[in-house]
C-alpha positions in Angstrom: 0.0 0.0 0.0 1.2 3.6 -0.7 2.2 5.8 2.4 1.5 9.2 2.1 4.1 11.3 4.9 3.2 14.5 6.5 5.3 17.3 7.2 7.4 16.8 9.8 5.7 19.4 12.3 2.3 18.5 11.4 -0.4 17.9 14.6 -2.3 14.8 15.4 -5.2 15.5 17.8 -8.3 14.8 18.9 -11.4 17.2 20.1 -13.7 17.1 22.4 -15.7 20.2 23.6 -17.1 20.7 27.6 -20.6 19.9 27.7 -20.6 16.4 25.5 -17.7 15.3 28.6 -17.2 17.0 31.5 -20.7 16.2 33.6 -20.7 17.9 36.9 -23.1 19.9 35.8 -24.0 21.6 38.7 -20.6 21.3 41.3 -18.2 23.5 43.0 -19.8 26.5 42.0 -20.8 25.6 38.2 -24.0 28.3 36.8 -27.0 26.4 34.4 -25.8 26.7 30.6 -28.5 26.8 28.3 -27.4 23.1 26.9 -28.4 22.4 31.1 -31.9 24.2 30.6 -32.3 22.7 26.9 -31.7 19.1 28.0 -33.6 19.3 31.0 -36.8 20.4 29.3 -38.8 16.8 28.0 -39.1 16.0 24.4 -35.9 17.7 23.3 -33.2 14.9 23.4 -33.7 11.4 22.3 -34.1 9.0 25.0 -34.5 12.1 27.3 -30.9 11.9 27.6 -29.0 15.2 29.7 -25.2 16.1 29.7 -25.2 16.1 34.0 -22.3 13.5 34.0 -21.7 12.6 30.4 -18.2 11.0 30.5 -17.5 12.6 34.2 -14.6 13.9 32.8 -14.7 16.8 35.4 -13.8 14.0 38.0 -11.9 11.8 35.7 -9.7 13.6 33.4 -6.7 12.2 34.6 -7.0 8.6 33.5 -8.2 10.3 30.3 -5.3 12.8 29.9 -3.3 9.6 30.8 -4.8 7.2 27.7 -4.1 10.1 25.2 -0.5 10.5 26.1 -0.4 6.2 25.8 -1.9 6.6 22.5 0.6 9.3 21.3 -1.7 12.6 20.9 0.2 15.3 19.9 -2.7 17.7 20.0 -6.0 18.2 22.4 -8.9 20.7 21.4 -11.1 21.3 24.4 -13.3 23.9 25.4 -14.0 25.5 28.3 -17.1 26.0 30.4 -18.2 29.3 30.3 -20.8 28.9 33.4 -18.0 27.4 35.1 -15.9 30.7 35.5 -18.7 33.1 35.3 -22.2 31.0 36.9 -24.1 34.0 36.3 -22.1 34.7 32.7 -20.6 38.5 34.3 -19.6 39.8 37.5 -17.7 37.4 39.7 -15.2 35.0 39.0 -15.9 30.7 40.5 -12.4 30.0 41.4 -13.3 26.7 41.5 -14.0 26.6 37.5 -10.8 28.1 36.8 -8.4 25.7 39.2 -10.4 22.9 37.4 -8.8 24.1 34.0 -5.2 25.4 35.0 -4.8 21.5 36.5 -6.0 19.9 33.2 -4.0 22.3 31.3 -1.1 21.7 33.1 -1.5 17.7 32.9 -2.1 18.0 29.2 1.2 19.7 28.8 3.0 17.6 31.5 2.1 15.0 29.3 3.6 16.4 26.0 0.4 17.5 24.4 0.0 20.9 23.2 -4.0 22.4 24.1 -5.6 24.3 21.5 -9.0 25.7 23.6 -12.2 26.5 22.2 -13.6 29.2 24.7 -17.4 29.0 23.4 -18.7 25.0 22.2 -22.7 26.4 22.7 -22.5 26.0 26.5 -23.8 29.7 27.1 -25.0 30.5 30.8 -28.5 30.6 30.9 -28.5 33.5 32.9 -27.6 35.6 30.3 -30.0 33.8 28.0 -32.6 35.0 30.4 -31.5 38.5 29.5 -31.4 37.6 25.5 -28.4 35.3 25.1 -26.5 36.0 22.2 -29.5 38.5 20.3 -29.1 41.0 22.2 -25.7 43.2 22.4 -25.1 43.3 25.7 -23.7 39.7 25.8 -21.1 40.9 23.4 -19.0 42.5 26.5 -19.6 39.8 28.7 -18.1 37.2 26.2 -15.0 39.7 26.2 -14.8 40.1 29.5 -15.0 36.0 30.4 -12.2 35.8 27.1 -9.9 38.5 29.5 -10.3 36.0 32.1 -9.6 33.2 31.0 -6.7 34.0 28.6 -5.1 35.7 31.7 -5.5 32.6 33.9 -3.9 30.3 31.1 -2.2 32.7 28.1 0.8 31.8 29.8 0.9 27.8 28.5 -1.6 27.9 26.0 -0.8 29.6 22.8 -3.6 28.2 20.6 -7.0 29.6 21.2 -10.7 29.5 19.1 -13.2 31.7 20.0 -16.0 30.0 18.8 -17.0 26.9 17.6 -20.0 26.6 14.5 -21.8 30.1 14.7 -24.3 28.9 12.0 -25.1 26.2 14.3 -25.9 28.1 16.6 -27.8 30.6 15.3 -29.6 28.3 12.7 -30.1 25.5 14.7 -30.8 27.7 17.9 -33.3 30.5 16.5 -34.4 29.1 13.2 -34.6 25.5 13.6 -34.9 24.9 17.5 -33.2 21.8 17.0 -30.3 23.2 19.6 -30.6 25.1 22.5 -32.2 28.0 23.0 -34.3 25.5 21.3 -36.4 28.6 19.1 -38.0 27.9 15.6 -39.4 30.5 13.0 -37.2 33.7 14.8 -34.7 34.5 11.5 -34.2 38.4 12.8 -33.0 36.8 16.1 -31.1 34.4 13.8 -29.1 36.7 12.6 -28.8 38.9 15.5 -27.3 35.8 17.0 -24.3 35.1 13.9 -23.7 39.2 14.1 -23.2 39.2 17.9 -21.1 36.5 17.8 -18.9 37.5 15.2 -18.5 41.0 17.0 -17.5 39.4 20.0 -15.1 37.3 18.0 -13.4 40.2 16.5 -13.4 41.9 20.0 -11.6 39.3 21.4 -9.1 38.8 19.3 -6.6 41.8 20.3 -7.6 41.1 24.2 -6.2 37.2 23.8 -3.3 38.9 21.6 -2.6 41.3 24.4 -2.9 38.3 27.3 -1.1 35.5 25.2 2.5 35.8 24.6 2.9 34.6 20.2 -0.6 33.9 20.5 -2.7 31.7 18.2 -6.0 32.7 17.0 -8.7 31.4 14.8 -12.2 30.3 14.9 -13.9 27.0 13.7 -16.5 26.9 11.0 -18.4 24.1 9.5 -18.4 23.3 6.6 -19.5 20.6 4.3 -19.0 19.5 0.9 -22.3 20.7 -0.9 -23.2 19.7 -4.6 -26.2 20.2 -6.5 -28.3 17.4 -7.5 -28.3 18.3 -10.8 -27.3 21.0 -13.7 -31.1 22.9 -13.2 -31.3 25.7 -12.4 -33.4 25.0 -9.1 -30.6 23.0 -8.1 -27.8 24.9 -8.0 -29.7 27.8 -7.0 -31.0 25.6 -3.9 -27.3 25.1 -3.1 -26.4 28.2 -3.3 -28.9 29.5 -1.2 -27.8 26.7 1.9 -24.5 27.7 1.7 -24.7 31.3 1.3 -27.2 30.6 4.9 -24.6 28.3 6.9 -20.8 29.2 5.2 -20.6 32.5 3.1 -22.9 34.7 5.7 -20.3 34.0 8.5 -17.0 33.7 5.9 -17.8 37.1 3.8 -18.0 39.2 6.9 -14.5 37.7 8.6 -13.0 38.5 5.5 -13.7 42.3 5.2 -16.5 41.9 2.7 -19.6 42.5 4.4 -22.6 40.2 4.5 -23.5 38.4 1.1 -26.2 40.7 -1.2 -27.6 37.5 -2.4 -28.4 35.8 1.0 -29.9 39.1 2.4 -32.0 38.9 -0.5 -33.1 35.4 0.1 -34.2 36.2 3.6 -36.6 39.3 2.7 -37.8 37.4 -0.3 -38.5 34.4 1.5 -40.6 36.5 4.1 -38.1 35.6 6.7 -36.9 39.3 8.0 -38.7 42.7 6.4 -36.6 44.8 4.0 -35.2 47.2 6.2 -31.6 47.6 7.0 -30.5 45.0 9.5 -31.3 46.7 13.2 -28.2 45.4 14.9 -25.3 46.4 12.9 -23.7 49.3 14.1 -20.8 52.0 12.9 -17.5 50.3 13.4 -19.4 46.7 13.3 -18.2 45.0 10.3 -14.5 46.3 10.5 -14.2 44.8 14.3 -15.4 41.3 12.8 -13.0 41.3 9.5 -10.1 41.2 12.9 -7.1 39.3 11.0 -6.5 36.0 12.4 -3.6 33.6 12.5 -5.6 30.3 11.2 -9.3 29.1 10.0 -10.4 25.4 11.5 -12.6 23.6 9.5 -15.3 21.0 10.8 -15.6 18.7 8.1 -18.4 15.4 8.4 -20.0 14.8 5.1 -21.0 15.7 1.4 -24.5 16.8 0.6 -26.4 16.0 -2.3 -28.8 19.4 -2.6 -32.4 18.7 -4.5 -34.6 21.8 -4.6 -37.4 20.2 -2.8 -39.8 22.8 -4.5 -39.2 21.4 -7.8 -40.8 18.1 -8.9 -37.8 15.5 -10.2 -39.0 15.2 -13.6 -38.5 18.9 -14.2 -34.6 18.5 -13.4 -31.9 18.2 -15.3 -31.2 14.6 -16.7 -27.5 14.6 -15.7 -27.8 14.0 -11.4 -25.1 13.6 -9.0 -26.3 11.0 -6.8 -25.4 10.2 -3.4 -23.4 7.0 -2.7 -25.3 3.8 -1.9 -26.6 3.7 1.8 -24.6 1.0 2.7 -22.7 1.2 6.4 -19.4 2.0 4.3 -20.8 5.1 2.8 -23.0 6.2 5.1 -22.4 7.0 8.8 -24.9 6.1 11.6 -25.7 9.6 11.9 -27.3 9.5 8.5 -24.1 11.0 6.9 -22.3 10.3 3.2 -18.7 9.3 4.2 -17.1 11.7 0.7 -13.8 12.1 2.0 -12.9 14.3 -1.3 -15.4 16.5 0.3 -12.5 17.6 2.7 -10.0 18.1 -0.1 -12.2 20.2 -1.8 -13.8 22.0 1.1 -9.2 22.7 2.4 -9.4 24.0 -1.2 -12.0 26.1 -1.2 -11.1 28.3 1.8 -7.6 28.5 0.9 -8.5 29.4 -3.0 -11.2 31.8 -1.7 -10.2 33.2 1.7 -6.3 33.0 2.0 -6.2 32.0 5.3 -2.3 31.8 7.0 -2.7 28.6 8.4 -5.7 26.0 8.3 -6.3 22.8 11.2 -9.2 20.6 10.7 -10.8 21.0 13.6 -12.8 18.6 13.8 -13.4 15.1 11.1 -15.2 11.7 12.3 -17.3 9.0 11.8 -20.6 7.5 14.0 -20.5 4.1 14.4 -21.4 2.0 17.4 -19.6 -1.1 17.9 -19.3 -2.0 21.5 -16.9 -4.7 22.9 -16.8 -8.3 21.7 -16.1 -11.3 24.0 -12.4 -10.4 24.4 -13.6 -6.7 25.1 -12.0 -5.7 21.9 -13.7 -2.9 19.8 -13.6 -3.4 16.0 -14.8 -0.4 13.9 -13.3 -1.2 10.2 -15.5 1.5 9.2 -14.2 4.3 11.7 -10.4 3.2 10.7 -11.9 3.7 6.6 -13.8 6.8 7.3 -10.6 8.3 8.6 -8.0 6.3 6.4 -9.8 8.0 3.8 -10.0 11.6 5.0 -6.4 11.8 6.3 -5.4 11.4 2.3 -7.3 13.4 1.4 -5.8 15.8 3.7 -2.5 14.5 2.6 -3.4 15.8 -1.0 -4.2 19.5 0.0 -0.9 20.0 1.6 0.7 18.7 -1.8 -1.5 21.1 -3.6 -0.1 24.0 -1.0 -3.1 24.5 1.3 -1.3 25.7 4.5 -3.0 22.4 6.7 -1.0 22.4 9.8 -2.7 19.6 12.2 -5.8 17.2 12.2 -8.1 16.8 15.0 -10.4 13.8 15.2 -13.6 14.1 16.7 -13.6 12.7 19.2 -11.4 11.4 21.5 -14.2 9.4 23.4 -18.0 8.6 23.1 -19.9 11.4 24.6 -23.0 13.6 24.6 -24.4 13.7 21.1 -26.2 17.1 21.5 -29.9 16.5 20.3 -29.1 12.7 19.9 -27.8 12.1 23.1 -25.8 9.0 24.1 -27.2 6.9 20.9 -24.3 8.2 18.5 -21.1 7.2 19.4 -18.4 8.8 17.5 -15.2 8.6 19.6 -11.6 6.7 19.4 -11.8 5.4 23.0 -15.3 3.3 23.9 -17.3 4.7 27.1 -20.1 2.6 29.3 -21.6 5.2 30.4 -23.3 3.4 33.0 -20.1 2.4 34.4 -17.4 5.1 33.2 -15.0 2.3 31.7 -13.0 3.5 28.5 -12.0 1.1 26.3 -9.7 1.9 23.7 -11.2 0.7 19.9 -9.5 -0.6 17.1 -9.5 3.1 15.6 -7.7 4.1 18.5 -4.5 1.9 17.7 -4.7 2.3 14.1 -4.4 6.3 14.7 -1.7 5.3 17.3 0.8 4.2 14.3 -0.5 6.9 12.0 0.7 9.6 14.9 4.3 7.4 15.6 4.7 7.4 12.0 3.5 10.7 10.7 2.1 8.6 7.7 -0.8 7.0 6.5 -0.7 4.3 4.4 -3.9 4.0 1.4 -5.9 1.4 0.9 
């Protein structure tokens, strides 16, 4: 088999994020998140499922920072708590949140790992919800403020910092879609109150971390996946570019200095979604603050789409179709997901031809599957090991094109809290009971083992 080497200071890691593991929901001082609220409310997780002890991480991170230095991480994306250092999201400081993090810090270094930290994966203090979470401006400062914090505490070991994880996620899936918490469906003007407040706060954290963190590193991760129309109709590609302008270019544009897309403001008057008036929450000085330079762009990359205008009867498509792959378990991931792993190479393409970003990580790449332990307690998951066989070459083949790709983060590093699926998808390297709290390593988990020793992947 060919074996495709990486450069020789390229990262291997692994991501998790704070409420999917941590647990201790409520201890030494911890405020309610809105994930807290949102999971506690009936009917909005499957199986009822909550994140109050998830992998109890908060208890037993050091048999897990342990296994990842036995397993060769190089790398560890985490996030931190907001409602852990701030309960109330402002005002005073839970000294028991931040001792939690400057210990795990300093055992992820002690144990050769560098931490890149993700200060906001959704986890926003319900207090400030109560007050209008991220729609309203006044949580702008407050996110500033608990960035100051936090980068004072740690800036002086970490150098790698995100500010936010998936804005369109959580806007979208928040105010639009109520999939997520706030859990809201239908409010598009709050929607996109949300992406504008946290892109300000973004770019008004940036120089604060700079200022805190000696050489700091800063970049935010965005999601996005490989979207193709179904077809050459018009309705097609015009579908496609309508979802993408929604979730990618309406957060991209504006990062990069070029305001919020025409097209997609269009869409959302037209569509009835927001009246045709200027957008009520942008003020003087906004969209320069956002378009902050940064030092890298993480992508979150899962899957290709297949995009059929669902307005448009079939037969009044264009005869040549892209279909999606056959829904066997090879192609397409328990989550529901096409495993298209030159969806990566082409998504690394695409913000590098189109953005010119200094560095890029993936942030986040993985695969659902949930194989438990066999008689001998061994985890097989040939399909996890394909999934990311797969996606590290293609990885492989955007560096050789000369995308600036500097490290890979698998997601994740263990079986955790699925979000709005709960404990039924199982995505991680390392197997959890979570009845019990046992990890077991999986198959994945060694094979990524020799990729890290080796710096090399070897194709199928």
């Amino acid at each position: 088999m060919p074996t495709h080497y990486f450069p020789k200071n390229f990262l291997w890691g692994a991501a998790t994020a704070s409420y999917q593991i941590e647990g201790a929901w409520n201890e030494d001082g911890k405020g309610e998140s809105v994930w807290d609220r949102f999971t506690h409310t009936p009917g909005k997780i499957d199986n009822g499922d909550t994140g109050d002890v998830a992998c109890d991480h908060y208890h037993r991170w050091p048999e897990d920072i342990q296994m990842m230095k036995d397993f060769g991480l190089q790398a560890y994306r985490l996030s931190i708590a907001w409602p852990r250092i701030l309960p109330t999201g402002r005002g005073t400081v839970n000294p028991k949140g931040l001792d939690f993090y400057d210990r795990l810090i300093d055992a992820v270094l002690e144990a050769g790992i560098q931490p890149f930290i993700t200060l906001f994966h959704w986890d926003l203090p319900q207090a400030l919800q109560d007050q209008g979470g991220w729609t309203v401006r006044d949580t702008v400062p407050a996110f500033v403020d608990y960035a100051d914090i936090v980068t004072r505490r740690l800036g002086d070991r970490v150098q790698h910092w995100i500010t936010h994880n998936e804005m369109s996620v959580v806007n979208l899936l928040g105010y639009a879609l109520g999939e997520h918490a706030p859990g809201f469906k239908g409010q598009y003007m709050n929607a996109l109150a949300t992406g504008h407040h946290l892109l300000l706060s973004h770019g008004l954290a940036v120089p604060v971390i700079r200022q805190n963190v000696p050489n700091a590193q800063v970049g935010l991760a965005i999601n996005m996946n490989y979207q193709v129309p179904a077809s050459n109709s018009a309705a097609d590609r015009d579908f496609r570019r309508r979802i993408d302008g929604m979730w990618v270019r309406w957060f991209l544009e504006p990062l990069h200095g070029r305001q919020y897309p025409a097209d997609v403001l269009h869409d959302f008057i037209s569509d009835g979604y927001i009246p045709d008036a200027p957008l009520p929450f942008i003020q003087s000085g906004d969209m320069e603050t956002i378009s902050v330079p940064v030092d890298f762009l993480g992508l979150n990359y899962y899957f290709r789409q297949v995009m059929r205008n669902p307005s448009v009867p079939e037969t009044e498509n264009d005869p040549i179709e892209i279909h999606s792959l056959p829904k066997t378990r090879e192609n397409v991931t328990e989550m529901g997901w096409e495993v298209y792993a030159d969806g990566l190479l082409n998504a690394l393409a695409r913000l590098y031809i189109e953005y010119q970003p200094k560095a890029l990580y993936v942030t986040e790449n993985g695969a659902s599957y949930s194989d438990g332990p066999d008689a001998q307690g061994r985890i097989h998951d040939p399909e996890r090991i394909r999934y990311l066989r797969t996606h590290f070459t293609a990885a492989h083949r955007a560096i050789q094109m000369g995308v600036p790709l500097r490290g890979f983060f698998v997601w994740s590093w263990m079986d955790n809290f699925e979000w709005a699926r709960g404990y039924a998808q199982r995505f991680g390297l390392v197997w959890v009971d979570f009845k019990t709290q046992q990890r077991l390593p999986k198959d994945s988990a060694y094979w990524y083992q020799k990729v890290i020793a080796a710096n090399a992947v070897e194709t199928e």
